[in-house]
TIRO-2110 file (N, C-alpha, C; in Angstrom, 1 decimal):
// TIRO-2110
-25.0, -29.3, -13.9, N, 1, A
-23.6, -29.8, -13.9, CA, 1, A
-23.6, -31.1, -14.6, C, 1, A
-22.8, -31.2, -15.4, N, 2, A
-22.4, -32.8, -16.2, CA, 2, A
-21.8, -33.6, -15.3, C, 2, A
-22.2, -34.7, -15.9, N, 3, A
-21.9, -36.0, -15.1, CA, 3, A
-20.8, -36.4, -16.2, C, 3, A
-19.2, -36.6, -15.2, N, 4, A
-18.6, -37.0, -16.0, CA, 4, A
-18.1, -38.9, -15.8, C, 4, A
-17.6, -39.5, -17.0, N, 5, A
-17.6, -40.9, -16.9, CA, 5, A
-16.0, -41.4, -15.9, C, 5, A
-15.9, -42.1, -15.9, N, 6, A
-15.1, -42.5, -15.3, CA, 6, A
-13.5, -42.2, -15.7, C, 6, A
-13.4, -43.0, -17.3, N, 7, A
-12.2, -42.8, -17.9, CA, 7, A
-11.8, -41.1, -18.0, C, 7, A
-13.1, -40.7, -18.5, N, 8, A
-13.3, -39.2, -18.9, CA, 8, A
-12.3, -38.3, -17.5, C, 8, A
-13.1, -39.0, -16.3, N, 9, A
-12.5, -38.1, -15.3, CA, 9, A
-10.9, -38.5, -14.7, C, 9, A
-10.7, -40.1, -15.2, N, 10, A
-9.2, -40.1, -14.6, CA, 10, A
-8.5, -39.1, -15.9, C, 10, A
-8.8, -39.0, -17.5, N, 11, A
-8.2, -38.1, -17.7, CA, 11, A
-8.1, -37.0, -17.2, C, 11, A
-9.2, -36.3, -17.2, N, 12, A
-8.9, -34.7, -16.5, CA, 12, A
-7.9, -34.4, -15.0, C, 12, A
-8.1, -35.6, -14.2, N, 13, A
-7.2, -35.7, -13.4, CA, 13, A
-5.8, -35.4, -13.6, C, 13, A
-5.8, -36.7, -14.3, N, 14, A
-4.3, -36.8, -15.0, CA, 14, A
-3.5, -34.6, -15.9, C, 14, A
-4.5, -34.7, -16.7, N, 15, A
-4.6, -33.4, -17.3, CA, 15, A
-3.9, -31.7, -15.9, C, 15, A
-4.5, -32.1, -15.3, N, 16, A
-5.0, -30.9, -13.9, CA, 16, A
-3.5, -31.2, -13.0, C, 16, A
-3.1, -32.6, -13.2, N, 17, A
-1.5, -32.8, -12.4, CA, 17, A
-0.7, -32.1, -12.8, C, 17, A
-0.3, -32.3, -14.0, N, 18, A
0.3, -31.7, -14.8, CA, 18, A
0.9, -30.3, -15.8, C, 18, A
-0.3, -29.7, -14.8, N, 19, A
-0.6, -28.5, -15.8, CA, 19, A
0.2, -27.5, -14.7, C, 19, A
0.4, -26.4, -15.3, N, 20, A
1.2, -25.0, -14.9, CA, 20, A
0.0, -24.5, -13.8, C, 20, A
0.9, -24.3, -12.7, N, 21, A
-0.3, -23.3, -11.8, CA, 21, A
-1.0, -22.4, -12.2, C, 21, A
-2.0, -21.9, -12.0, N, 22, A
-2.7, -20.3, -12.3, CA, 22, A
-2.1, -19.4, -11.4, C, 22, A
-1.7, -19.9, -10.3, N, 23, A
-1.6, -18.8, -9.1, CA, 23, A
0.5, -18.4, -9.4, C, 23, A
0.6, -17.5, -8.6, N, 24, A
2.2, -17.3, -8.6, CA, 24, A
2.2, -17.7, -6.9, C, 24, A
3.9, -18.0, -6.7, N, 25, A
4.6, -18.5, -5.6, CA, 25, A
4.9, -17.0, -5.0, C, 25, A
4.1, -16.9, -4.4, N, 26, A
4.2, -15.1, -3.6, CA, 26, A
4.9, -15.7, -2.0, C, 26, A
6.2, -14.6, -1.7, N, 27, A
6.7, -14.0, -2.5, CA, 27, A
8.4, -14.3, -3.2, C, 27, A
8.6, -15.7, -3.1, N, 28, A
9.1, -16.1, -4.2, CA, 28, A
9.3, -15.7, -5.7, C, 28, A
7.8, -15.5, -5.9, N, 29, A
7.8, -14.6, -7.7, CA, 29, A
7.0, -13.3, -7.5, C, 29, A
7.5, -12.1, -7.3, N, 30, A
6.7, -10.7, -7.3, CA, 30, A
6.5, -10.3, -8.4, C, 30, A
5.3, -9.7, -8.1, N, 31, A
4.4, -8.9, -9.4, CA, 31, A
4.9, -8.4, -10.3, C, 31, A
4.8, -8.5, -11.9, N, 32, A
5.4, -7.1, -12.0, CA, 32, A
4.3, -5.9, -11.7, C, 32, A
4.5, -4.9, -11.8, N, 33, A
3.5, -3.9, -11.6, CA, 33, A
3.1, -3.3, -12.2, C, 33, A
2.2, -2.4, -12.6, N, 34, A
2.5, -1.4, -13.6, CA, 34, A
2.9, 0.2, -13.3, C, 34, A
3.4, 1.3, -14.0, N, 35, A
3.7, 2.4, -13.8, CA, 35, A
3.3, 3.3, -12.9, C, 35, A
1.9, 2.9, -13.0, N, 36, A
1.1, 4.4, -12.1, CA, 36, A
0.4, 3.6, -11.1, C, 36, A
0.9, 2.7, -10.3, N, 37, A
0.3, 1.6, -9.8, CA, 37, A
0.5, 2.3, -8.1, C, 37, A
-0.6, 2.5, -7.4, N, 38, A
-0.5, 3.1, -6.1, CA, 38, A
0.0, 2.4, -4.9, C, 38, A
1.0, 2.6, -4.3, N, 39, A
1.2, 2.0, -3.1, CA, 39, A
1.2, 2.6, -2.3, C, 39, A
2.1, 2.9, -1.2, N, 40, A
2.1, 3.8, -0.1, CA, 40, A
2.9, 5.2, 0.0, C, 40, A
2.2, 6.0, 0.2, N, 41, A
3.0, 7.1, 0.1, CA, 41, A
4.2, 7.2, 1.0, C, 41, A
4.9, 8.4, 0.5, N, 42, A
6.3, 8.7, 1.0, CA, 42, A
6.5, 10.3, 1.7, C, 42, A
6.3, 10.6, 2.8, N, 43, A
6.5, 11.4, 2.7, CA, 43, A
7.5, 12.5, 3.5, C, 43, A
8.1, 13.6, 2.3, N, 44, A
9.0, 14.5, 3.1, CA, 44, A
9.1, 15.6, 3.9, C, 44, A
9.0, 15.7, 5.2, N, 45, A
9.0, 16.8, 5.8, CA, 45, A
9.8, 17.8, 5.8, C, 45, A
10.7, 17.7, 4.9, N, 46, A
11.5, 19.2, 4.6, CA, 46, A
10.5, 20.0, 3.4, C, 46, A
10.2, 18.9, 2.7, N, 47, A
9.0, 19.9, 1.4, CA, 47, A
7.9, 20.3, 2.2, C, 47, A
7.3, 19.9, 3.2, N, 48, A
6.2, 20.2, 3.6, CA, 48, A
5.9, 21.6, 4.3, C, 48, A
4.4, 22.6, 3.7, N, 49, A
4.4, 23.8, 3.9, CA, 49, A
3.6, 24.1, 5.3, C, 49, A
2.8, 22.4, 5.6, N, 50, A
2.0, 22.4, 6.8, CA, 50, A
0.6, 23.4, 6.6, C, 50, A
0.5, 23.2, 5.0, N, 51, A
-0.8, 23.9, 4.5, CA, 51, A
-2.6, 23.0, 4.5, C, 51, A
-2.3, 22.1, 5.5, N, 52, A
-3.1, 21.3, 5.5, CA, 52, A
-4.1, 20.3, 4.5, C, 52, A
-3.7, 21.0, 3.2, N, 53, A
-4.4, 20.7, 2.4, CA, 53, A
-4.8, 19.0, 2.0, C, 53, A
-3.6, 18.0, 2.5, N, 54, A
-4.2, 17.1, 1.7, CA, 54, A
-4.9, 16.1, 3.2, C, 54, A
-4.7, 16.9, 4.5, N, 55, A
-6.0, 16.2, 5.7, CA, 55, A
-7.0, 16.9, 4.8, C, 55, A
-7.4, 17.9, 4.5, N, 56, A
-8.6, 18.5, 4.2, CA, 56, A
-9.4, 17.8, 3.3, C, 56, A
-8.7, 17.4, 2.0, N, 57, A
-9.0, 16.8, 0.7, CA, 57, A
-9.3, 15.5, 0.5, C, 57, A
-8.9, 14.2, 1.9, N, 58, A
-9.0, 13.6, 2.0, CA, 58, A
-10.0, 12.6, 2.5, C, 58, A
-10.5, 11.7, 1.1, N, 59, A
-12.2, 11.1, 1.1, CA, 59, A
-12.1, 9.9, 2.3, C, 59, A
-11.4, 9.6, 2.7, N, 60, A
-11.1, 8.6, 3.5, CA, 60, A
-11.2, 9.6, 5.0, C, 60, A
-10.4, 9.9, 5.3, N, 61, A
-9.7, 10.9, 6.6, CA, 61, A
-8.7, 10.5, 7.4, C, 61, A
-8.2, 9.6, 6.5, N, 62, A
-7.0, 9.1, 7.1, CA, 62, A
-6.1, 9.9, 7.2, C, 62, A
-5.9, 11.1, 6.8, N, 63, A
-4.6, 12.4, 7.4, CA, 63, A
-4.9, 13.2, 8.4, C, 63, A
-4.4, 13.1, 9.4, N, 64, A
-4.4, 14.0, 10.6, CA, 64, A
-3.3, 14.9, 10.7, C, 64, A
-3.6, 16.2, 11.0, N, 65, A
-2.9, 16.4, 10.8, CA, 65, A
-2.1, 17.2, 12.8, C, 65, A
-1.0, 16.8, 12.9, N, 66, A
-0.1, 16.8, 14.5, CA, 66, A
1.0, 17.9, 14.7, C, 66, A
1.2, 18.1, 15.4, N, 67, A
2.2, 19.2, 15.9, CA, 67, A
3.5, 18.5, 16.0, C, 67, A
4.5, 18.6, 15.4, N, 68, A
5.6, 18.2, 15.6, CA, 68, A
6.8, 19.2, 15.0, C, 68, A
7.7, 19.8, 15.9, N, 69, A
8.6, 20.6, 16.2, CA, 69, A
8.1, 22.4, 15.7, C, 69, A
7.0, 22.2, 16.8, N, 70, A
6.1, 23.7, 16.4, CA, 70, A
5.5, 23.7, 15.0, C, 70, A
5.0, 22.8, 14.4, N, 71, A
4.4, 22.6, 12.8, CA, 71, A
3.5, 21.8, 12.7, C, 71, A
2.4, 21.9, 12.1, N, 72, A
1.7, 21.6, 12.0, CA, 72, A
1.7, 20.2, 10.2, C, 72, A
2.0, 19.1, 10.8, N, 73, A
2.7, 18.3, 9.8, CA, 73, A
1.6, 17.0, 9.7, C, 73, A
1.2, 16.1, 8.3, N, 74, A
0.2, 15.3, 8.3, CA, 74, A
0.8, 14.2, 8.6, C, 74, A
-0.1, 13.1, 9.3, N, 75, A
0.0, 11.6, 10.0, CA, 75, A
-0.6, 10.7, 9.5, C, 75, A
-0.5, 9.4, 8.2, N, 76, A
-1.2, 9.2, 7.2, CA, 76, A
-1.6, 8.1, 8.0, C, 76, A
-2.8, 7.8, 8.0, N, 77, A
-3.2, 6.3, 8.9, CA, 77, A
-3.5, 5.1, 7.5, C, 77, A
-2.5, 4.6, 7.5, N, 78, A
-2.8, 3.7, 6.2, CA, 78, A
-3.5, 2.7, 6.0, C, 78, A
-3.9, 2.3, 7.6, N, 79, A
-5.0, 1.5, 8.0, CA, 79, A
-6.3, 1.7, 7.3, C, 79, A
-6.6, 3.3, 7.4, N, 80, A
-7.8, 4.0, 6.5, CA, 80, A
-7.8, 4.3, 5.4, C, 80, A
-6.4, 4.5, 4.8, N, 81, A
-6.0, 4.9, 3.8, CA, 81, A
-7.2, 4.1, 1.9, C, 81, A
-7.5, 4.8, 0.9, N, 82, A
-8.0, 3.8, -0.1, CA, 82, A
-7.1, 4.0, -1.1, C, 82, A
-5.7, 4.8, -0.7, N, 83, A
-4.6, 5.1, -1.2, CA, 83, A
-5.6, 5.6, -3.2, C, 83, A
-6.2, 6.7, -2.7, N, 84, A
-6.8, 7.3, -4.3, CA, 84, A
-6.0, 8.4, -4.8, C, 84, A
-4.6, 9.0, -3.6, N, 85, A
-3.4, 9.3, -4.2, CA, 85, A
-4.1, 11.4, -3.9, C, 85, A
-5.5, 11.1, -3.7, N, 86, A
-5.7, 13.0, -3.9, CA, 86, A
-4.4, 14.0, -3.0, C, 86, A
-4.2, 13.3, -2.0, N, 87, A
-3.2, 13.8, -1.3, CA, 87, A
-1.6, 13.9, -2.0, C, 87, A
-1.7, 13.4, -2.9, N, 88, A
-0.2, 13.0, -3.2, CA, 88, A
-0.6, 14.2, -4.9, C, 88, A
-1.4, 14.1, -5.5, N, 89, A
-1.9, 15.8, -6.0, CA, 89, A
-2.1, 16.6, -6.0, C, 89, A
-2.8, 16.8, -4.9, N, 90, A
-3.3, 18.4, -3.8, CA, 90, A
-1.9, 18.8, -3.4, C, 90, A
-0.9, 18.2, -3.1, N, 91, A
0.0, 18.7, -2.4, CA, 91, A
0.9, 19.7, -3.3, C, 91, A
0.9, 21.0, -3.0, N, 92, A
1.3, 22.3, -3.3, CA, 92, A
2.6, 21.9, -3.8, C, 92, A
3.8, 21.4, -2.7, N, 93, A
5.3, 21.3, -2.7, CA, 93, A
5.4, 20.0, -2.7, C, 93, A
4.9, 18.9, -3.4, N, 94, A
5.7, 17.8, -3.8, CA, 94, A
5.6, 16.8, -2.4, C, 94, A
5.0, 17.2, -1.0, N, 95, A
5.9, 16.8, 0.0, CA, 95, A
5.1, 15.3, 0.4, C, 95, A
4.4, 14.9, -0.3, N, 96, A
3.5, 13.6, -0.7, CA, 96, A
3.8, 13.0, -1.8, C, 96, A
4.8, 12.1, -1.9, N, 97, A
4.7, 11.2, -2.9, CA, 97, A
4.5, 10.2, -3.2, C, 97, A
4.3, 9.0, -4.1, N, 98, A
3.5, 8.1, -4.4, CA, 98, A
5.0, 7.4, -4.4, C, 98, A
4.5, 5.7, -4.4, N, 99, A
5.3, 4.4, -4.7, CA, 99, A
4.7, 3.2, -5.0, C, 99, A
5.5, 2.7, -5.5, N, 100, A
4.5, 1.1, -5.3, CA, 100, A
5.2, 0.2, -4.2, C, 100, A
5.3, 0.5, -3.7, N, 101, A
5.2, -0.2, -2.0, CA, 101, A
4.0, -0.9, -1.6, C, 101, A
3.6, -2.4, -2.1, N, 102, A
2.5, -2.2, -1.7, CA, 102, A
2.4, -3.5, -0.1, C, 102, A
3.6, -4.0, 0.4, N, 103, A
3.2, -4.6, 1.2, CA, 103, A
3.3, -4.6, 2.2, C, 103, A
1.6, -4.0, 3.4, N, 104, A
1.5, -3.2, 4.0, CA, 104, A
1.1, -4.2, 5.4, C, 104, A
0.9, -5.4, 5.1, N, 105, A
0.7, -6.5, 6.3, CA, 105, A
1.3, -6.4, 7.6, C, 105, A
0.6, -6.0, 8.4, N, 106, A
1.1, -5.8, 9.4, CA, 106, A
0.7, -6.6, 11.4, C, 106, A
1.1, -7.1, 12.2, N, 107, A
0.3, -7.4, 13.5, CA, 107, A
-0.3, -6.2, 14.4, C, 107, A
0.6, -4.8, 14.1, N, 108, A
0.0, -3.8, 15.1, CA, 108, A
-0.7, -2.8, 14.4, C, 108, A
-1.4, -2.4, 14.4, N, 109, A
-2.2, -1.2, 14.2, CA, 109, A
-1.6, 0.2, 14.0, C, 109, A
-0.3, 0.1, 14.8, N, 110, A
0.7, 1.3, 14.9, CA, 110, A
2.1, 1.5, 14.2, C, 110, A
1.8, 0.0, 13.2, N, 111, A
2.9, -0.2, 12.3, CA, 111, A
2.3, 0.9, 11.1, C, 111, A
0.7, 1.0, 10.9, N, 112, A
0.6, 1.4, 9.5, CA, 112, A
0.4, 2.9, 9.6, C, 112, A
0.7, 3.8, 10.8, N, 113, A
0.9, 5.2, 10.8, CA, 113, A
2.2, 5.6, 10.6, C, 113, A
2.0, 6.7, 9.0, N, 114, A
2.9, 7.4, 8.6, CA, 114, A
3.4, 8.1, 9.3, C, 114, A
4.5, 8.4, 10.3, N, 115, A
4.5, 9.6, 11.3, CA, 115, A
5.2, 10.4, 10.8, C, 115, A
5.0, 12.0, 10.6, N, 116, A
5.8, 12.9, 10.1, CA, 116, A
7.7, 13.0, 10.7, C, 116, A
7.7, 12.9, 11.9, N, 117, A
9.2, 12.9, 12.4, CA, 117, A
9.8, 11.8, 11.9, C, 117, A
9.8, 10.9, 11.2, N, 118, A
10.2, 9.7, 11.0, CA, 118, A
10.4, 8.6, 12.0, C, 118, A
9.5, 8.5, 12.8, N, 119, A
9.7, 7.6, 13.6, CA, 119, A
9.1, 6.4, 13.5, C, 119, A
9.1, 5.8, 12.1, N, 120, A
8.5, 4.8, 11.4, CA, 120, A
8.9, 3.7, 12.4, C, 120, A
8.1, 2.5, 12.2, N, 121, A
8.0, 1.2, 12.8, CA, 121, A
8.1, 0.4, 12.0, C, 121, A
8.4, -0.8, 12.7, N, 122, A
8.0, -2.5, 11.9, CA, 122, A
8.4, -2.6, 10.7, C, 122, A
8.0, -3.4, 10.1, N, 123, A
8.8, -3.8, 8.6, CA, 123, A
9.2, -2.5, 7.7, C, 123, A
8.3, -1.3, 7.9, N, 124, A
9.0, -0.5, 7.0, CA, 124, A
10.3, 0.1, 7.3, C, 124, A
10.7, 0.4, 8.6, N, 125, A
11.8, 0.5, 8.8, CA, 125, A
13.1, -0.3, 9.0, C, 125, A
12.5, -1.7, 8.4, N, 126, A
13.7, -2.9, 8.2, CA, 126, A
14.1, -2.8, 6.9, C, 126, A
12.9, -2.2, 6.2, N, 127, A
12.8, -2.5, 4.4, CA, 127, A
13.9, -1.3, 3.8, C, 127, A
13.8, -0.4, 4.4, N, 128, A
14.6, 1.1, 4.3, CA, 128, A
13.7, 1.5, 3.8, C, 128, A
12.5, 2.0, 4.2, N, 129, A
11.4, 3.1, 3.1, CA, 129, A
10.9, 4.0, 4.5, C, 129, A
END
């Protein structure tokens, strides 16, 4: 490491006050994103054929899949989720889709389960998603 001089360093001080942040004011200034940019899925249980495929497919195992109104419908645990989207591929009928939703911060553990009936929790169901 250099040894810097005195004047040397009240400039760079001076320099370092005045300069533009590196960081952004989150979430005052949001990201832009880009197009194929993964967030959290969405998913519809009217498309869904209950063909299990994307619990099966899934490198994580975050899709369980639950009984809900005699069907056999997937429960995405987002907590586990590495959101790599195979689920939102594999799926036969569409009934997995992708977003960039990406902010997933949560206090309960029970906020980040996708539930097939819609009986979503916590901030996503304040956000409308």
């Amino acid at each position: 490491m250099r040894r810097l001089e005195l004047p040397q360093m009240i400039k760079e001080i001076a320099v370092t006050l005045f300069r533009k942040p590196f960081t952004r004011q989150y979430p005052l200034s949001r990201p832009e994103l880009p197009e194929d940019f993964r967030g959290r899925q969405i998913f519809h249980p009217e498309r869904c054929i209950s063909c299990g495929l994307c619990a099966r497919d899934c490198p994580a195992e975050a899709i369980e899949m639950i009984e809900v109104s005699n069907r056999e419908m997937p429960m995405i645990h987002l907590d586990s989720c590495i959101f790599c989207y195979v689920c939102v591929e594999n799926c036969p009928r569409n009934a997995l889709t992708g977003s960039t939703f990406y902010e997933l911060a949560s206090p309960n553990k029970q906020d980040l389960a996708l539930k097939p009936d819609g009986q979503e929790t916590g901030q996503r169901k304040l956000r409308g998603l």
